[in-house]
Backbone as JSON, one array per atom type, in Angstrom:
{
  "sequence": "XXXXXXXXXXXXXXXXXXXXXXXXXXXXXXXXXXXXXXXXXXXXXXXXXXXXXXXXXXXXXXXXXXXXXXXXXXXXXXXXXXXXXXXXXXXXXXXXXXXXXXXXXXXXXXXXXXXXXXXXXXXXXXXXXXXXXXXXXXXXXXXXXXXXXXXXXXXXXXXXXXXXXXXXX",
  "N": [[-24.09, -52.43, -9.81], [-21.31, -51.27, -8.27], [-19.21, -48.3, -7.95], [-16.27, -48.59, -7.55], [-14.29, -46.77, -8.16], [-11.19, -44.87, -7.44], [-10.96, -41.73, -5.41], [-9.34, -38.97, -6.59], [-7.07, -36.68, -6.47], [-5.92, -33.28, -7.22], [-3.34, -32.13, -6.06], [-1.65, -30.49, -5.91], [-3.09, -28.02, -7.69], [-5.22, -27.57, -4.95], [-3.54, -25.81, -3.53], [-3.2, -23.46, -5.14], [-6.0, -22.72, -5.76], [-6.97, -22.48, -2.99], [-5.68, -20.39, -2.43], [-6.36, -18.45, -4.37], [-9.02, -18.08, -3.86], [-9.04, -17.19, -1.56], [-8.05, -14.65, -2.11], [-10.2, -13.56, -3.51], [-12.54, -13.95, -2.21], [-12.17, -12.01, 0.02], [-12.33, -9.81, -1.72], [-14.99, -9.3, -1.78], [-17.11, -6.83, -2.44], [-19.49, -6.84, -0.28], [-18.36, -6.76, 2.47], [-17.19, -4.77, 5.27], [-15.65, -2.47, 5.86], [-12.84, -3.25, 7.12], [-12.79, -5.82, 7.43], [-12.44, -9.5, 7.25], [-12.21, -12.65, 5.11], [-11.13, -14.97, 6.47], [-8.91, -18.09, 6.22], [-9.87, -21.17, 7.49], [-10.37, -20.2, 10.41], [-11.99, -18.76, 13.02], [-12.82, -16.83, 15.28], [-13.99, -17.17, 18.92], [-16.59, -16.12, 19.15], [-17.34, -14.55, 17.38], [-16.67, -13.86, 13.18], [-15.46, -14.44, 10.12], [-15.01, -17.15, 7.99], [-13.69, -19.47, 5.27], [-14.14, -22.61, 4.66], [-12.63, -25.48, 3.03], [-14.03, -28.23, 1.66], [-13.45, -30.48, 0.93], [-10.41, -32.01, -0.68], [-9.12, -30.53, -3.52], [-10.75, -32.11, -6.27], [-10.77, -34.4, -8.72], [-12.9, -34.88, -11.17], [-13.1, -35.1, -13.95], [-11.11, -37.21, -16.28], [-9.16, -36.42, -19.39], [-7.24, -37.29, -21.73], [-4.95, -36.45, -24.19], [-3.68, -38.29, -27.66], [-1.82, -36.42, -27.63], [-0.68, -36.11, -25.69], [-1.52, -33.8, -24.27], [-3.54, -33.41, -21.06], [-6.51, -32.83, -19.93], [-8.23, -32.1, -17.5], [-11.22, -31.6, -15.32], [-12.09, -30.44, -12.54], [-13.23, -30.15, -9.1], [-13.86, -28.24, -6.06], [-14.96, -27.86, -3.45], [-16.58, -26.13, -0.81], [-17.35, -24.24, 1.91], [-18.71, -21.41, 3.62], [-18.76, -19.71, 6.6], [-19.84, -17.38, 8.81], [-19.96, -15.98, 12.15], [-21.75, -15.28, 14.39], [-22.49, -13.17, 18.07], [-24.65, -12.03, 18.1], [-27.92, -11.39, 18.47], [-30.31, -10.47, 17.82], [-33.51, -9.89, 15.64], [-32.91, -9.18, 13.57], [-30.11, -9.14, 12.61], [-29.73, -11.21, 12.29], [-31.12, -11.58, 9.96], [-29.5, -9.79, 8.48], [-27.35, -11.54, 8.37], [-28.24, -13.65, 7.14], [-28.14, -12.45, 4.82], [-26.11, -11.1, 3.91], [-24.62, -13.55, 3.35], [-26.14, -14.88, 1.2], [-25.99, -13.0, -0.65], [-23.27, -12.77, -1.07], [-22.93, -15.2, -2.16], [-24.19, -14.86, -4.26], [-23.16, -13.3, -6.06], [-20.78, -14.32, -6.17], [-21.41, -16.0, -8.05], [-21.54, -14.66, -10.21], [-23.77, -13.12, -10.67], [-25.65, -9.92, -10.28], [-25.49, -7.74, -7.73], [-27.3, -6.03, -5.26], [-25.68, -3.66, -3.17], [-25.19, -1.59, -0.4], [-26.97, 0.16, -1.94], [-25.85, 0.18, -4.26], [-25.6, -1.64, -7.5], [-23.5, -4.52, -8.16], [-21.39, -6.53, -9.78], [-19.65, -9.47, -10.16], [-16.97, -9.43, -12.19], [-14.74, -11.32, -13.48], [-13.4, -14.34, -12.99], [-10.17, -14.62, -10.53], [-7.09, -14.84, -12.14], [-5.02, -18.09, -12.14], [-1.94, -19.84, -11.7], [-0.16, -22.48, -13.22], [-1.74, -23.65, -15.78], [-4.4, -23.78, -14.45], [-7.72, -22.48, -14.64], [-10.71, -20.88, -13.52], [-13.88, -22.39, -13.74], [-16.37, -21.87, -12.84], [-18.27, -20.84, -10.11], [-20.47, -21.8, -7.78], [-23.71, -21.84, -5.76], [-24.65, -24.45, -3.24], [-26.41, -24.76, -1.86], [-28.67, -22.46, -0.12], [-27.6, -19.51, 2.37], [-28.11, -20.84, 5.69], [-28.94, -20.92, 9.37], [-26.73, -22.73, 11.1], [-25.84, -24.33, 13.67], [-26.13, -23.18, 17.05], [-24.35, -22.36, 19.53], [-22.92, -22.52, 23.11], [-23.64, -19.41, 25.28], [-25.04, -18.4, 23.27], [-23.91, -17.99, 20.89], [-23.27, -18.04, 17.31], [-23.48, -20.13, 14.22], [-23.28, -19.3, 10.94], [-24.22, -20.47, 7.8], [-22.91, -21.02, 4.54], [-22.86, -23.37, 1.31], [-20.89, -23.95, -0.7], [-19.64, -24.66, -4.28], [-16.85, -24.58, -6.6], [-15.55, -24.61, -9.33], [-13.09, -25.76, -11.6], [-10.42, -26.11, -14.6], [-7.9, -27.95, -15.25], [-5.02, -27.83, -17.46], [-2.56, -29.55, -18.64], [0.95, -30.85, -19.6], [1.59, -34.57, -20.2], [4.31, -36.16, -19.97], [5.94, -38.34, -22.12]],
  "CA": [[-22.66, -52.5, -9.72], [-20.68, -49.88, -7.36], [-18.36, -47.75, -8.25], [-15.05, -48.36, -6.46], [-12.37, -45.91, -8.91], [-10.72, -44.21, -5.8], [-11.01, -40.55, -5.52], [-8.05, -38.96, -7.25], [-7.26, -35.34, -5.93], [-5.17, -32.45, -7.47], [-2.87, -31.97, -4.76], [-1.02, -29.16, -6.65], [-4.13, -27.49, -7.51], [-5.24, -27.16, -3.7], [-3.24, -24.63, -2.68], [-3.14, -22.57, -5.79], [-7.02, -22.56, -5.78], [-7.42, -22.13, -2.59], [-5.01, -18.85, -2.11], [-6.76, -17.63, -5.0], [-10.23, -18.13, -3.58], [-9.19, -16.45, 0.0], [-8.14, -13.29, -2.56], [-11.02, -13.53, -4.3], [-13.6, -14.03, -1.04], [-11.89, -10.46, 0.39], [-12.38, -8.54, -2.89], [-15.99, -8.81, -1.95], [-18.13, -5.43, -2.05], [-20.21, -6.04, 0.61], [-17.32, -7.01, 3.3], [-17.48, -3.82, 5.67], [-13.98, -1.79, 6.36], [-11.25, -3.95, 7.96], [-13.96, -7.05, 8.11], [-11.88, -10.11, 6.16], [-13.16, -13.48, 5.5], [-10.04, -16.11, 7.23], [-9.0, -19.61, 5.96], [-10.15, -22.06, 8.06], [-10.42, -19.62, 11.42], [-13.04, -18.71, 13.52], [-12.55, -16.38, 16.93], [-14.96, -17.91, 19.93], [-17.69, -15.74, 19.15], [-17.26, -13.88, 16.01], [-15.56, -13.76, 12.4], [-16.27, -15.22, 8.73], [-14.23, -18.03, 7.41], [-14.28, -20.35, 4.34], [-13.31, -24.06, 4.67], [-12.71, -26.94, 2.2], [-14.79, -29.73, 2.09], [-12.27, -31.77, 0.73], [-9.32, -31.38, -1.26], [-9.46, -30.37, -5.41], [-10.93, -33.66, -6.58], [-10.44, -34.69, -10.21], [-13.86, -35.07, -11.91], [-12.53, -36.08, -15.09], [-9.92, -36.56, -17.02], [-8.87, -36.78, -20.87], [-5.42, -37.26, -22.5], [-4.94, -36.53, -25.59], [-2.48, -38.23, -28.31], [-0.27, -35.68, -27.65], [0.07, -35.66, -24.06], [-2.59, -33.35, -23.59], [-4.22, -33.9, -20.72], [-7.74, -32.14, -19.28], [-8.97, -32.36, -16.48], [-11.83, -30.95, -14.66], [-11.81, -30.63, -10.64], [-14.03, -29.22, -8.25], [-13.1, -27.56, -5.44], [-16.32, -27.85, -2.63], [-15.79, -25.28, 0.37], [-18.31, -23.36, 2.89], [-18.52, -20.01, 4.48], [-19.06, -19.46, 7.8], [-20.62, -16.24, 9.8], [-20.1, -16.76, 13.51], [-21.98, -13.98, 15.72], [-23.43, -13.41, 18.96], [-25.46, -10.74, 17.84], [-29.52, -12.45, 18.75], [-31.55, -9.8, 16.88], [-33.75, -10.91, 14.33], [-32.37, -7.89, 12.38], [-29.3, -9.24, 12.5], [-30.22, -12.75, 12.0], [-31.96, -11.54, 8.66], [-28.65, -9.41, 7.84], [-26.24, -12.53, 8.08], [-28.07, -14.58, 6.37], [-28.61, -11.54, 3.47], [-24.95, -11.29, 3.32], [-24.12, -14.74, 2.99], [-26.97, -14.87, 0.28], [-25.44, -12.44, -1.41], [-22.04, -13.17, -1.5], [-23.18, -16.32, -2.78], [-24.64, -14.93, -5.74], [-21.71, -12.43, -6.29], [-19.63, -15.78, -7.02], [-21.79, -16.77, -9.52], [-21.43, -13.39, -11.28], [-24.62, -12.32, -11.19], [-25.83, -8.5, -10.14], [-26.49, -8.16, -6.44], [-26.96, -4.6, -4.72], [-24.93, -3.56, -1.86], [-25.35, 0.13, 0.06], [-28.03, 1.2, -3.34], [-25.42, 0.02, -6.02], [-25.39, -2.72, -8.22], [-22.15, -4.76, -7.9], [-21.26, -7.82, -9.81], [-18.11, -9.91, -10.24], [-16.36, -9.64, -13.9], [-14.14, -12.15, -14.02], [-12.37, -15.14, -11.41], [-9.19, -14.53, -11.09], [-6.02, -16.22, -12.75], [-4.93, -19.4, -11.68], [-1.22, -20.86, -12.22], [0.29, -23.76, -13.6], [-2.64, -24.35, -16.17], [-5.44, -24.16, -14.14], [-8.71, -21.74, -14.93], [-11.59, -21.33, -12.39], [-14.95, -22.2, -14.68], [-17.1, -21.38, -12.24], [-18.41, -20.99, -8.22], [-21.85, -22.01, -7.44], [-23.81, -22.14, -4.42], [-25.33, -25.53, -3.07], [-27.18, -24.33, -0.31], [-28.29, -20.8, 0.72], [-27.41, -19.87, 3.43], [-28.98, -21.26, 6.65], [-28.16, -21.23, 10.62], [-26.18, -24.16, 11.42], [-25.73, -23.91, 14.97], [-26.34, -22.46, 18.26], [-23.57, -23.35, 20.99], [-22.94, -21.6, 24.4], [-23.26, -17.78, 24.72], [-25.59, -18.12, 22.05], [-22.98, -17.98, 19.02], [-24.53, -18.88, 15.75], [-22.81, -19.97, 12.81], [-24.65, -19.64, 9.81], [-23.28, -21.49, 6.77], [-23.26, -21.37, 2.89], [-21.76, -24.52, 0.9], [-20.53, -23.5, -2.47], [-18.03, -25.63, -5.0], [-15.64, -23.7, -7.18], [-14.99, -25.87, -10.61], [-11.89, -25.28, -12.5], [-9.91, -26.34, -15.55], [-6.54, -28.12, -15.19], [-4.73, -28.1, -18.21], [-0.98, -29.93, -18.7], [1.4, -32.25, -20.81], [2.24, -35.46, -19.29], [5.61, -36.44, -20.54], [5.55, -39.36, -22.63]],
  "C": [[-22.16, -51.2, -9.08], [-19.34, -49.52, -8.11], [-17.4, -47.58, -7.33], [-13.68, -48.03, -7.2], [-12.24, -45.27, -7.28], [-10.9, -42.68, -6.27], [-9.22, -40.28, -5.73], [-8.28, -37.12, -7.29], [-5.78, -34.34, -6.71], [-4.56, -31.47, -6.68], [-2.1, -30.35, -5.02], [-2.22, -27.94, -6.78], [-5.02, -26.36, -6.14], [-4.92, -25.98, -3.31], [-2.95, -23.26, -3.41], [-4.67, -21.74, -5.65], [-7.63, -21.6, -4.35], [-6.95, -20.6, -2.07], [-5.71, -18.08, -2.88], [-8.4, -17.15, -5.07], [-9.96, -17.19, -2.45], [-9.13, -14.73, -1.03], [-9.47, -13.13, -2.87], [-12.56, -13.06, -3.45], [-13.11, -12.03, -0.61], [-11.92, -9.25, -0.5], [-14.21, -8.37, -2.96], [-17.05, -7.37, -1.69], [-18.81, -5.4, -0.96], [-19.99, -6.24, 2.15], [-17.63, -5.38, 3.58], [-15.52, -3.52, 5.96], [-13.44, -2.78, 7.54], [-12.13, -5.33, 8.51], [-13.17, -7.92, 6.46], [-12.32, -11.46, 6.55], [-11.51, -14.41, 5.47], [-10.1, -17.25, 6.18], [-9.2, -20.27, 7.11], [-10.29, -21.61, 9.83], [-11.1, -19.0, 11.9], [-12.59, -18.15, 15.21], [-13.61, -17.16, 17.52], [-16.28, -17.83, 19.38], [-18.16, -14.45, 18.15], [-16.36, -14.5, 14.83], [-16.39, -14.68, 11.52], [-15.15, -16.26, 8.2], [-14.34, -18.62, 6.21], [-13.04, -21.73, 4.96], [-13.81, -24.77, 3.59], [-13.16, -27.72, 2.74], [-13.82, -31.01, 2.47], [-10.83, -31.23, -0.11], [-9.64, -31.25, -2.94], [-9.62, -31.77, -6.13], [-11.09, -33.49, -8.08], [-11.91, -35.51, -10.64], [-13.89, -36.03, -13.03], [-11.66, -35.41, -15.57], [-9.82, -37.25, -18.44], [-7.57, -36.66, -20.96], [-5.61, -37.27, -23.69], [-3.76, -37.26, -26.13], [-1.46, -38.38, -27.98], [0.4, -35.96, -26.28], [-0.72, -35.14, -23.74], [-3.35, -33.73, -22.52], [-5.06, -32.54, -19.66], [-8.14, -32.61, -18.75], [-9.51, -30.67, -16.06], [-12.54, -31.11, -13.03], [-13.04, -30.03, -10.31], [-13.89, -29.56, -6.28], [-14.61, -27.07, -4.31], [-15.79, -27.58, -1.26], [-17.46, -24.65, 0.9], [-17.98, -22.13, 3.33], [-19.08, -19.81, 5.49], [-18.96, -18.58, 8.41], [-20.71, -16.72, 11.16], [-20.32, -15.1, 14.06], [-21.96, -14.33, 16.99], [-24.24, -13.0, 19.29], [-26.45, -11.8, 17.6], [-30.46, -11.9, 18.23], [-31.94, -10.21, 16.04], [-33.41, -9.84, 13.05], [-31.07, -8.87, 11.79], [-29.12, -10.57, 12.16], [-30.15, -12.19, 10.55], [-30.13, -11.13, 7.28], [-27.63, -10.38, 7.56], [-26.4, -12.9, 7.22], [-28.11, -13.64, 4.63], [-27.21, -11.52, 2.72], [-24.34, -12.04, 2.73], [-24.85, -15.21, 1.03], [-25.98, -14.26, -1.0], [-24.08, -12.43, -1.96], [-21.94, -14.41, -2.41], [-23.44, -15.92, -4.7], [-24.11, -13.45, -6.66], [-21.29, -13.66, -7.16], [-20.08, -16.11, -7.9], [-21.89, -15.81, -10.52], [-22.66, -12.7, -11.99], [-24.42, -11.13, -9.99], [-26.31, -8.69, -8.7], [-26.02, -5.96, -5.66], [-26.98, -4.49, -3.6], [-24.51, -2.0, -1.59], [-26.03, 0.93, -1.17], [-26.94, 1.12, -4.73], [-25.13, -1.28, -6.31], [-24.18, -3.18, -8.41], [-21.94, -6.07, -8.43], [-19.93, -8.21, -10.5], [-17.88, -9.88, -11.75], [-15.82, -10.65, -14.4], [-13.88, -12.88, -12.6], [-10.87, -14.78, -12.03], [-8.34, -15.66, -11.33], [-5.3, -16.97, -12.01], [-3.62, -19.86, -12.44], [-1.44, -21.82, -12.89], [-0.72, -24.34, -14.57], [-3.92, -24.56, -15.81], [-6.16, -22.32, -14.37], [-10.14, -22.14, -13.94], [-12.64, -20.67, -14.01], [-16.25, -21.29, -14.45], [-17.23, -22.03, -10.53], [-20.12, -20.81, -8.4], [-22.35, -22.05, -6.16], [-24.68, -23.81, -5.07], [-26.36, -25.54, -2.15], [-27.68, -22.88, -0.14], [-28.61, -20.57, 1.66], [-28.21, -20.03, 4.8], [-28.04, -21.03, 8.41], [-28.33, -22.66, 10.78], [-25.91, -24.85, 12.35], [-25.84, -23.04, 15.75], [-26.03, -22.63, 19.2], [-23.94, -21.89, 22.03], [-22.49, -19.92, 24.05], [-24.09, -17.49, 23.66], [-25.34, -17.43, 20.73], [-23.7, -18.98, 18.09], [-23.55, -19.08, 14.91], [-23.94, -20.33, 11.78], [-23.71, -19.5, 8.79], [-23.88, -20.86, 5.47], [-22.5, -21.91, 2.01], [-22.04, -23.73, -0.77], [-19.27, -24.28, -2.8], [-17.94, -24.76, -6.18], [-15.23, -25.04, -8.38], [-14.08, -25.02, -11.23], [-11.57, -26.43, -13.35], [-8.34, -26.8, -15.28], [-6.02, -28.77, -16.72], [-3.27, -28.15, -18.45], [-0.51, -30.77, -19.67], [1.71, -33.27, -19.92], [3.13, -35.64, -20.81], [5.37, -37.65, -21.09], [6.97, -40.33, -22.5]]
}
């Protein structure tokens, strides 16, 4: 038997999450002076971005009683490294960064210029919502190789949070 509930997205959510993910991406340690990671933007042949997969999709949800109602979303986005730098140094260093940023988000210990650096907390989240956690799904890999020999090299990570509200009765 298939499952045809429709996908059911936390449209509100979206844009709280994702403003608070772009802060969150630029508070990383091992980002170099005046090097910031974009929403959804990408120069020709440089620059780091993150994009949404999709929009804050509603996992599940409970109601309580009262009104209560919990839900839990997740919030599935990528990061993207676009050089044109062909060294295998530099190859190694993308993908080290990406690596690492990756496993920043998940709040473990990762060392960047000989010191140990790891995230404390996500930050706070309007209207009810709490980020649970950011995982990777992937680490990171080259994803392409167009003209000019620009690379983007990828790392998919989803971001789960907590939406917690009353519906009016």
């Amino acid at each position: 038997m298939v499952n045809n509930k429709p996908v059911r997205y936390d449209v509100d959510g979206y844009d709280i999450v994702t403003n608070a993910l772009k802060d969150l991406l630029n508070s990383f340690p091992g980002l170099l002076p005046g090097e910031n990671i974009k929403f959804s933007t990408l120069e020709e042949d440089s620059g780091i971005s993150f994009y949404p997969i999709s929009g804050a999709v509603i996992a599940t949800e409970t109601t309580s009683v009262t009104g209560k109602v919990n839900q839990v979303c997740n919030y599935p986005f990528y990061v993207v490294y676009r050089t044109a730098a062909d060294s295998q140094n530099s190859k190694i260093d993308i993908k080290e960064f990406l690596d690492k940023l990756g496993k920043w988000l998940e709040k473990q210990p990762v060392m960047i210029d000989g010191q140990q650096q790891k995230l404390s907390a996500y930050p706070e989240l309007t209207e009810g919502r709490e980020i649970t956690e950011i995982s990777r799904q992937t680490p990171a890999y080259l994803d392409n190789t167009s003209e000019g020999n620009v690379q983007d090299w990828v790392i998919s990570l989803a971001l789960r949070y907590r939406n917690i509200f009353y519906r009016n009765k």
